[in-house]
KOLMI-225863 format. One record per residue (C-alpha): y, z, x; residue number from 0. Coordinates in steps of 0.05 Angstrom, whole numbers, padded with zeros to 5 digits. Layout:
residues N
+--------+--------+--------+-----+
:     py :     pz :     px :   i :
+--------+--------+--------+-----+
:      Y :      Z :      X : NUM :
...
+--------+--------+--------+-----+
END
This chain:
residues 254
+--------+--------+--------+-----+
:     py :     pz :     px :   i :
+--------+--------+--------+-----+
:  00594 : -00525 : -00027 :   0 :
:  00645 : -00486 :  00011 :   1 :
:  00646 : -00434 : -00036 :   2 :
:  00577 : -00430 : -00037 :   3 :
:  00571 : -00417 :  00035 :   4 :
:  00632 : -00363 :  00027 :   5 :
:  00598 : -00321 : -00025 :   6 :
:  00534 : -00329 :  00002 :   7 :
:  00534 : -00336 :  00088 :   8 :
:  00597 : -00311 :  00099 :   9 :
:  00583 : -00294 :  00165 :  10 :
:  00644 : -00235 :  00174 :  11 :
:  00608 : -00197 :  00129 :  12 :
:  00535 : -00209 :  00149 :  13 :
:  00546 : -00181 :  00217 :  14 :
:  00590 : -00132 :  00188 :  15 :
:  00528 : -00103 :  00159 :  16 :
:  00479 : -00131 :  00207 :  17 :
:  00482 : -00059 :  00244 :  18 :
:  00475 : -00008 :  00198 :  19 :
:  00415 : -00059 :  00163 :  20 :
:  00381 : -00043 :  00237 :  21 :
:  00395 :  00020 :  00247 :  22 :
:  00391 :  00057 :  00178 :  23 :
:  00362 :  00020 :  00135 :  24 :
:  00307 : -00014 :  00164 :  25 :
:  00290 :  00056 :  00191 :  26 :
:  00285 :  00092 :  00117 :  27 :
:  00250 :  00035 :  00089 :  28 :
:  00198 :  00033 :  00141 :  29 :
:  00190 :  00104 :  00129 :  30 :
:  00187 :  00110 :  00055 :  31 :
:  00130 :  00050 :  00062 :  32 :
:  00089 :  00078 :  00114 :  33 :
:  00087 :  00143 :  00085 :  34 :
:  00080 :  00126 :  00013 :  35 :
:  00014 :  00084 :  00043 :  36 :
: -00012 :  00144 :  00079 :  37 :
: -00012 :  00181 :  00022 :  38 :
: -00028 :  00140 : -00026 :  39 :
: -00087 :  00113 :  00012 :  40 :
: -00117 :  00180 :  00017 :  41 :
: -00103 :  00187 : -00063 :  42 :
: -00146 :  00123 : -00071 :  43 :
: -00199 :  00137 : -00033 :  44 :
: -00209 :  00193 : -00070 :  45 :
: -00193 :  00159 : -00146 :  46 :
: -00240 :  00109 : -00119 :  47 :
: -00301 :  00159 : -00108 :  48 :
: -00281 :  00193 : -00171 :  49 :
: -00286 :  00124 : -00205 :  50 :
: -00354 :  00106 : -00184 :  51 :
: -00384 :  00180 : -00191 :  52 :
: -00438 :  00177 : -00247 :  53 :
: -00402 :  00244 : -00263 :  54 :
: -00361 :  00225 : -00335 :  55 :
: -00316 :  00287 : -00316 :  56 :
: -00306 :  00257 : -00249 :  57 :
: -00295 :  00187 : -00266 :  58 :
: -00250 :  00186 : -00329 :  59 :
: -00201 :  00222 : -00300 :  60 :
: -00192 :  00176 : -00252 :  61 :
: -00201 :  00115 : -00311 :  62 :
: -00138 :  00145 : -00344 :  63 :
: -00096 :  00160 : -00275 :  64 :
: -00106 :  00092 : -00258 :  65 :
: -00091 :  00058 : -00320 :  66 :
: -00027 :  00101 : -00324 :  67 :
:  00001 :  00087 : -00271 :  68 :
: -00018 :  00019 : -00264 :  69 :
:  00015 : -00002 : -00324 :  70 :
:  00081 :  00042 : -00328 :  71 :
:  00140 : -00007 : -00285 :  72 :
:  00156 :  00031 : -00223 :  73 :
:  00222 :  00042 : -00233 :  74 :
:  00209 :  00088 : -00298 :  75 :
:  00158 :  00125 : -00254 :  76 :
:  00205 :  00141 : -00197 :  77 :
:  00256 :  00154 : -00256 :  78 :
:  00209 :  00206 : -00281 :  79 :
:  00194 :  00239 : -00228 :  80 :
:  00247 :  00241 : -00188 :  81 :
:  00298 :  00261 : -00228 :  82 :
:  00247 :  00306 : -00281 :  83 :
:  00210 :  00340 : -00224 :  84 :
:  00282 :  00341 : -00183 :  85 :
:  00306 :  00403 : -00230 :  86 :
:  00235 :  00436 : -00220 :  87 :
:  00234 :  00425 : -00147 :  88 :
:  00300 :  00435 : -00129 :  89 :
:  00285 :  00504 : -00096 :  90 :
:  00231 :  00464 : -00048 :  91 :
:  00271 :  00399 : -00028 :  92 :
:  00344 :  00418 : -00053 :  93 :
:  00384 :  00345 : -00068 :  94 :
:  00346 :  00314 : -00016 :  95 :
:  00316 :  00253 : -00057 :  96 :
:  00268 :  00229 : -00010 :  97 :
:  00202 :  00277 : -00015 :  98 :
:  00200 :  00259 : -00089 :  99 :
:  00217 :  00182 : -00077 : 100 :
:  00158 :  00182 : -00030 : 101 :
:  00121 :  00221 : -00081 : 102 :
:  00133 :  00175 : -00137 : 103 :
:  00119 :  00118 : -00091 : 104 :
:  00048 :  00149 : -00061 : 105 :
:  00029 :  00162 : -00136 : 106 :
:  00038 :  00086 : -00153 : 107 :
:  00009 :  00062 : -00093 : 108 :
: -00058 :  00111 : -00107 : 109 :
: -00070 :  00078 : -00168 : 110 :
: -00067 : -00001 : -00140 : 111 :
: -00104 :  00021 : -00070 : 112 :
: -00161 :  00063 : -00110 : 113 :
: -00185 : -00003 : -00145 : 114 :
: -00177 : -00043 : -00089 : 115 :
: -00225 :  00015 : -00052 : 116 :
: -00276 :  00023 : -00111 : 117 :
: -00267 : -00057 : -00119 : 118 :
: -00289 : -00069 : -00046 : 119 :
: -00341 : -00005 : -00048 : 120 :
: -00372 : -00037 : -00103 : 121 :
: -00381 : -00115 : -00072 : 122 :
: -00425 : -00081 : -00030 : 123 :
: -00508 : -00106 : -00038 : 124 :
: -00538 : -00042 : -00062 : 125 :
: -00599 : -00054 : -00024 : 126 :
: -00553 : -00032 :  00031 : 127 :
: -00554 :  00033 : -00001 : 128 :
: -00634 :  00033 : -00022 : 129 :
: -00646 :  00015 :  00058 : 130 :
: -00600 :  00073 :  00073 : 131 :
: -00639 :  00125 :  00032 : 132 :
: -00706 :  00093 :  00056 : 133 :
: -00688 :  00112 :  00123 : 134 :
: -00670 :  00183 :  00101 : 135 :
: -00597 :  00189 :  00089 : 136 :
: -00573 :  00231 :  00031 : 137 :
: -00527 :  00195 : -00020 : 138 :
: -00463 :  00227 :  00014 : 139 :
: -00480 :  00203 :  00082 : 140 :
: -00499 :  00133 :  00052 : 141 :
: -00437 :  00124 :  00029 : 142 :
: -00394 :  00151 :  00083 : 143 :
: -00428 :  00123 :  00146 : 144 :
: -00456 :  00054 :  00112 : 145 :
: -00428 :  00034 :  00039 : 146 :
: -00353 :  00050 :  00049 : 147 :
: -00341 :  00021 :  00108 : 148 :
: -00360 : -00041 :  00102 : 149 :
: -00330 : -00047 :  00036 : 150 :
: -00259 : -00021 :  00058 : 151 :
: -00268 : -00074 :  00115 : 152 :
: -00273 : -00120 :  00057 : 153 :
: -00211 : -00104 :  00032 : 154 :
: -00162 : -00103 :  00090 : 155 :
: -00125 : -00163 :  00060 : 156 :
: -00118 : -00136 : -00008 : 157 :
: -00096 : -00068 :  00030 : 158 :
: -00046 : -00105 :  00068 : 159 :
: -00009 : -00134 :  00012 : 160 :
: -00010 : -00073 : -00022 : 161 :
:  00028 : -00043 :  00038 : 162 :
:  00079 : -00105 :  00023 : 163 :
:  00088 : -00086 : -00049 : 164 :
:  00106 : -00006 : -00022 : 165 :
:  00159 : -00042 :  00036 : 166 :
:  00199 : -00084 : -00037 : 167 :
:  00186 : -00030 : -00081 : 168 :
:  00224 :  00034 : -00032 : 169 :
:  00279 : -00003 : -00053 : 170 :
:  00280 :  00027 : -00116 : 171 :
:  00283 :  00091 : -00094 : 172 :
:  00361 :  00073 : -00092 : 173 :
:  00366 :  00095 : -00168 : 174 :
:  00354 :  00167 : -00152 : 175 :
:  00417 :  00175 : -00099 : 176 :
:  00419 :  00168 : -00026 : 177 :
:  00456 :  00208 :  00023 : 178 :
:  00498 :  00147 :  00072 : 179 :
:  00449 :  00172 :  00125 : 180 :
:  00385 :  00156 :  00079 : 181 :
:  00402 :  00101 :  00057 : 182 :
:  00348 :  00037 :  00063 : 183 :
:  00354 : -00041 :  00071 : 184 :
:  00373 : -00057 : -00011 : 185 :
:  00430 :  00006 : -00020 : 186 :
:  00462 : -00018 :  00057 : 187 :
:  00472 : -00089 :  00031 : 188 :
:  00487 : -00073 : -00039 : 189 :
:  00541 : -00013 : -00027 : 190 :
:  00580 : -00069 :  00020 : 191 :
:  00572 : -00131 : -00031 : 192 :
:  00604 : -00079 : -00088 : 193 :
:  00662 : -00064 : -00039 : 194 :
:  00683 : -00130 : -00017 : 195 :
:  00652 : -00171 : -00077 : 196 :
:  00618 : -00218 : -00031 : 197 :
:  00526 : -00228 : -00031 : 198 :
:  00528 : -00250 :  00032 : 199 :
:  00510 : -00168 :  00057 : 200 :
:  00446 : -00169 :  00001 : 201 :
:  00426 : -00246 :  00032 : 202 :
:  00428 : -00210 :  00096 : 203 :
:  00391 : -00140 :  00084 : 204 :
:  00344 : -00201 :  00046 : 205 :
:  00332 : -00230 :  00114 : 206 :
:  00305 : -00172 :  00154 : 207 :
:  00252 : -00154 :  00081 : 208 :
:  00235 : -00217 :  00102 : 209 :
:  00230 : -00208 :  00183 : 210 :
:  00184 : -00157 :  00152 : 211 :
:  00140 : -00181 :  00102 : 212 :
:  00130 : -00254 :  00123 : 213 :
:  00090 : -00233 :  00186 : 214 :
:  00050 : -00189 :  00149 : 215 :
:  00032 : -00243 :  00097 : 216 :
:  00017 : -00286 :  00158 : 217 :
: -00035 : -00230 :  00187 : 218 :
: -00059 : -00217 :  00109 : 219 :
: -00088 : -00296 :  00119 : 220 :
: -00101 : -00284 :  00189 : 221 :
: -00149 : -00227 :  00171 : 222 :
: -00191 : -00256 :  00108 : 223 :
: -00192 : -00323 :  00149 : 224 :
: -00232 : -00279 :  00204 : 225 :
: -00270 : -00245 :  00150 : 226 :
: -00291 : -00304 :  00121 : 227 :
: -00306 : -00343 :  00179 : 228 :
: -00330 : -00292 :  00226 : 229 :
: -00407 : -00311 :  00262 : 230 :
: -00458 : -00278 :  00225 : 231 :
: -00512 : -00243 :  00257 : 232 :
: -00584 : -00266 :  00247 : 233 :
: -00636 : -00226 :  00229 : 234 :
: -00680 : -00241 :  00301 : 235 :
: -00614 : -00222 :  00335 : 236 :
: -00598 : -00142 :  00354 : 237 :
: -00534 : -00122 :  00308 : 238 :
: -00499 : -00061 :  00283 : 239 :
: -00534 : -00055 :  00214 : 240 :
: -00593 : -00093 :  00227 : 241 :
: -00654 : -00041 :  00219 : 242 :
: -00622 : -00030 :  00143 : 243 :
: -00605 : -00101 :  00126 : 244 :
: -00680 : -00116 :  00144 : 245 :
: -00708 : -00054 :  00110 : 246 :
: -00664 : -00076 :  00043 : 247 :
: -00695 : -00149 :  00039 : 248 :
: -00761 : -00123 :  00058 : 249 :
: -00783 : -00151 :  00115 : 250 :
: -00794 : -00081 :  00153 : 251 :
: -00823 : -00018 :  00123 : 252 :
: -00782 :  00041 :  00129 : 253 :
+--------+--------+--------+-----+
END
């Protein structure tokens, strides 16, 4: 047991590393996630309109983006593109790993957050749409102002986890080389368990992934338990939405 405890809490070490885990590496990984999500929520928005367009040359480009992506591991995408597109962009972001980690990261994240979009698009009633052209909107304004709203507020949980999976998957952004400055949470803990041949820096750097993604799991339940629960609005009773939910069951004319 005491060796146990000395190769995994060995407490010398853990706040050996404790600061540069808080200061570095949290930092980086924070910002590989939250950009990666930007991005690659924009990406699959727009995979997830493609996806749903009754356009084939519109939506099976999007089929095959998604499929490829969604089944290649993530490691052999950031692989591929950071170190095959590192030679070709070398002249735009030198050695500086990062753009194309975050690149490589958005793409993956584009393919998982479009289904989740066209997923919760798609759950939608389509009277919702009918009542929205019966009271004169075009298609495009339908769907922007009434359709995908309410089905991305459908999928906040699934959009939260996603944002999980980006916060445990910058860590492999390690295999492409990071500068001691860039480095995140995983390379921190692991460069100072190589060097003194102790785990007790990756339990640590473990800890604060999970000072991260525990809360957010927490709010993940906290928001479908408000979706799920949260009062509905009768049809008697003045509501955001009302004038089409009545127009699309037919109890008002349009």
């Amino acid at each position: 047991m005491e060796q146990f405890f000395d190769t995994f809490l060995n407490w010398e070490y853990i706040w050996q590393v404790f600061p540069d885990l808080l200061k570095t590496g949290l930092l980086n990984t924070l910002v590989l996630a939250v950009t990666s999500a930007l991005i690659g929520t924009v990406l699959g928005m727009v995979l997830a309109v493609m996806g749903l367009s009754t356009k084939i040359w519109l939506r099976w480009p999007a089929r095959v983006y998604t499929d490829v992506f969604r089944g290649l591991p993530a490691i052999l995408t950031i692989l591929v593109i950071g170190q095959g597109l590192g030679v070709l962009a070398r002249n735009v972001v030198g050695t500086n790993p990062y753009p194309l980690g975050i690149l490589a990261l958005s793409l993956i994240a584009a393919a998982y957050i479009g289904e989740i979009f066209r997923s919760g698009i798609q759950s939608v009633d389509k009277g919702q749409l009918e009542a929205s052209r019966a009271l004169g909107m075009s298609y495009s304004t339908a769907m922007l102002l009434v359709i995908i709203p309410q089905g991305v507020r459908r999928v906040l949980p699934a959009l939260v986890n996603q944002f999980i999976a980006l916060i445990k998957d910058s860590s492999l952004v390690y295999f492409l080389g990071l500068l001691s400055e860039q480095r995140e949470l995983f390379r921190i803990g692991q460069d100072l368990a190589a060097n003194t041949g102790n785990l007790s820096p990756l339990v640590a750097a473990g800890f604060v992934y999970l000072v991260i993604t525990v809360p957010l799991t927490h709010l993940v339940n906290y928001i479908d338990k408000k979706l799920r629960t949260g009062r509905k609005v009768r049809a008697d009773e003045p509501g955001e939405g009302d004038e089409l939910d009545l127009v699309a069951s037919g109890k008002v004319s349009s």
